[in-house]
N, C-alpha and C positions, 0 to 999 in steps of 0.2 A: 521547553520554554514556559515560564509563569505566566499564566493568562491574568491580567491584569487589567483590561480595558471592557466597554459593557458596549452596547448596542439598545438605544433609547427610543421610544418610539409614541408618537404625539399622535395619534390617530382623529382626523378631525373629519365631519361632513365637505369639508371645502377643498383642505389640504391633509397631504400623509405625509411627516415630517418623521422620518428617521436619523438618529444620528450616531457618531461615533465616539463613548464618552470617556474620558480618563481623567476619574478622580471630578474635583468641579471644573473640567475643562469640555467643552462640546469642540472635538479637533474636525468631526467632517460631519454635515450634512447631505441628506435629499430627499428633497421637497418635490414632490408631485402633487396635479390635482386628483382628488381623491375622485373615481369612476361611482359615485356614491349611489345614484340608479340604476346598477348593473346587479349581477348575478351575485350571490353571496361569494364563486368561485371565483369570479372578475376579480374583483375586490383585493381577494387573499392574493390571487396571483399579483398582482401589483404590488402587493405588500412582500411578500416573497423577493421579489425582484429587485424592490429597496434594500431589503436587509441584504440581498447575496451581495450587492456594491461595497459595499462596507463591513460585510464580516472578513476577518482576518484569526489567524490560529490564536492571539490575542486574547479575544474576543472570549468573557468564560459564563456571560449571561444574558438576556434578552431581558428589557422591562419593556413593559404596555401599559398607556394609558391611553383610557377609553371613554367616550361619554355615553356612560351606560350604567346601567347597574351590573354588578358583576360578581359571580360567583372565585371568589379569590382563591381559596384553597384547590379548587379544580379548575382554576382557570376559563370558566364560562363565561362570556358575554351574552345578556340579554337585550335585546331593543335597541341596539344602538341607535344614538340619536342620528338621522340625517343619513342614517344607510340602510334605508326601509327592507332591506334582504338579509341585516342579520338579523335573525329572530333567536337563533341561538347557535353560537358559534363554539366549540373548545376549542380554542385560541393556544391554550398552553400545551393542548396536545398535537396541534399543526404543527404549529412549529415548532417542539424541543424535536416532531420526529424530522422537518425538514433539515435543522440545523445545528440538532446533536449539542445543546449546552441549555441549561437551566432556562426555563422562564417563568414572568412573575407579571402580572397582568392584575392591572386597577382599576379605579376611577380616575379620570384624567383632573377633577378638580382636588382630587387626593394628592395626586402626583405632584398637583403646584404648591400646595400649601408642604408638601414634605420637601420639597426642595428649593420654596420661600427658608421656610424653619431650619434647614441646615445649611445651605448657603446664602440666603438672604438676609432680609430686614427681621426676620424670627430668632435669628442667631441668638444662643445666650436666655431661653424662653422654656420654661417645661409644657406650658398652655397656651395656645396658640389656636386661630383660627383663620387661614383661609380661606377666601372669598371672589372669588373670579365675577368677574362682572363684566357681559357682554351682550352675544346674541342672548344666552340666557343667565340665569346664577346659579354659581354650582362651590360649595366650601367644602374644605378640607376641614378634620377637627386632629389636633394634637394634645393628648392629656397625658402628664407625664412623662413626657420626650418620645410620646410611642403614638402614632397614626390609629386612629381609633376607626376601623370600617363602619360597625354595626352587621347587620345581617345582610349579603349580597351588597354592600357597601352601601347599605340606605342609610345610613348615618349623617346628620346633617345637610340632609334638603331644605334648608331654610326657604329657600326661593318657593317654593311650594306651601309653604303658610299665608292662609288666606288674611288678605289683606284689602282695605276699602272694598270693592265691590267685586274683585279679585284676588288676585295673588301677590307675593312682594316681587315675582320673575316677572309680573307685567308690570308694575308700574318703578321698578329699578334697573331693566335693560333696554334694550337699543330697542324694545318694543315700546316701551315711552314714547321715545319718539317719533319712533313708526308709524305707530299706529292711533298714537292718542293724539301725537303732533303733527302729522304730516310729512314728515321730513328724519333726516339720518340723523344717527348722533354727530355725524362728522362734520355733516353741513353744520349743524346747526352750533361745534365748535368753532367752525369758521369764522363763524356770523356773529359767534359773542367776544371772541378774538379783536374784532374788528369794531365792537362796541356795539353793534345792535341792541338795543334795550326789547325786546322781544325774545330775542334768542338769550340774551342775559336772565331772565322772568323765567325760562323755561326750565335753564341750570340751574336757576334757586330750586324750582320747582321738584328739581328730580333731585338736588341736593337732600333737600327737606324728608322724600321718600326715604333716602338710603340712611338716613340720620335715623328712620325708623325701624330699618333692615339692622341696623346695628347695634339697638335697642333689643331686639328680637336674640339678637347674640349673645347683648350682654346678658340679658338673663336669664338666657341657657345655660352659657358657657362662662361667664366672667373669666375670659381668658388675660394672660397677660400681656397681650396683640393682637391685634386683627390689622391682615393683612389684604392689601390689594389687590389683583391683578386681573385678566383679562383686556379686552379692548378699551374698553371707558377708562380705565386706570390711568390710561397720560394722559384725560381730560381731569383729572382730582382738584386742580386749581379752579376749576370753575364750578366746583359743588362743595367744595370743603368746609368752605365758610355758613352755607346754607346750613350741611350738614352736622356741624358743632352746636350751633344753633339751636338746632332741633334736639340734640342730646343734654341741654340746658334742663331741659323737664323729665331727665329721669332721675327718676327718685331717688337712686344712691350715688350722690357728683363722688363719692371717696373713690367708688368702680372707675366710673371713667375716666378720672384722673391719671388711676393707675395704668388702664391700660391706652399702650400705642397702639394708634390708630393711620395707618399710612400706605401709600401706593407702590405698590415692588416696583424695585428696579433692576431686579437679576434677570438678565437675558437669558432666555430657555429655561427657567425655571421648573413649568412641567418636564421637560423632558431630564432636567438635572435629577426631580424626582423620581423619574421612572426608573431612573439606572438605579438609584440607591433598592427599591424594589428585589433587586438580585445580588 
């Protein structure tokens, strides 16, 4: 039998989202919550336990995406975020030996932007830049149709450039509003939903930031997209305008012009990226 189908896997601090992928189809998931303060063994075992649901003879690769920095060629994870017990995992040697078929192990914000760029809103794009935007920011970089890691996949941590009197991860994710504003991004989508002129004031406000975060990309990267996703991504209507705005004062309008600038809408996109992976 042609194996023909992959096995996707979205590793997150919250949730472990495995799936079963064929081609750009996600045919079966399972979603557990991830035991993320247990044992580095806890962990695996659980993760093990997802993929035997869903592996079938089919089945001719494993992709992993991780929020970590990661050792690609050897399949090491280091630090993952939000599961203080892996400190260093060989992920790729677990499991090719639990389950006998290739695996490929990434950055999970790699994984979005690669599976933004072949079946998303990147389609048709040799340079591309994902950009997830949530609990924290994490982009993918695509140069010349090809996923650019860097070393252990350091390659575009933009969230990590110091910005105001911090960084652009604190004042363009849900820590904005956490912690600077009081309140969730969700609430405080609610609240501008409804017209609140305060929660409206704070969407410009975080607009205006990420119109800066994007400036930062253009130039880096002047790609021919930058794309969105993450949790804040289906709030984009209430920062977009801010953020336009703000990209009025960079220096080269011909860049920005050029490039699209917009919020994914492919469902499972990380994990669509992780299958390409293998």
């Amino acid at each position: 039998m042609k194996r023909t189908m992959k096995i996707a896997i979205d590793l997150g601090g919250t949730n472990m989202r495995v799936g079963l992928v064929d081609g750009a189809t996600v045919v079966e998931t399972v979603i557990e919550p991830c035991p993320a303060q247990e044992a580095e063994e806890v962990v695996l075992a659980q993760l093990k336990r997802q993929i035997a649901q869903l592996m079938t003879p089919e089945v001719s690769g494993i992709g992993v995406g991780v929020p970590s920095v990661v050792d690609c060629q050897q399949g090491i994870v280091y630090n993952v975020v939000n599961i203080p017990s892996w400190k260093e995992v060989r992920l790729k040697d677990i499991l090719e030996q639990e389950f006998a078929v290739p695996v490929a192990v990434n950055n999970d914000a790699n994984c979005f932007a690669w599976g933004a760029w072949r079946y998303g809103e990147g389609q048709g794009t040799q340079d591309m830049v994902g950009l997830t935007i949530g609990t924290g920011i994490g982009s993918g970089i695509i140069i010349g149709g090809r996923l650019y890691n860097g070393v252990n996949t350091g390659a575009g941590e933009i969230g990590s450039l110091p910005f105001k009197d911090a960084d652009y991860e604190f004042y363009c994710s849900s820590r904005f509003f956490s912690e600077l504003h009081g309140d969730t991004g969700a609430n405080f989508g609610r609240r501008a939903e409804a017209g609140d002129p305060e929660a409206l004031a704070v969407w410009r406000e975080f607009g205006q930031n990420v119109g800066e975060l994007i400036k930062a990309v253009l130039f880096t990267y002047a790609p021919e997209a930058i794309i969105i996703g993450g949790g804040i991504a289906n709030a984009f209507p209430l920062y977009e305008q801010a953020m336009r705005q703000s990209l009025e004062s960079f220096p080269y309008p011909a860049n920005v012009a050029a490039t699209r600038i917009e919020p994914s809408t492919l469902a499972n996109a990380a994990m669509l990226g992780a299958s390409l992976l293998v």
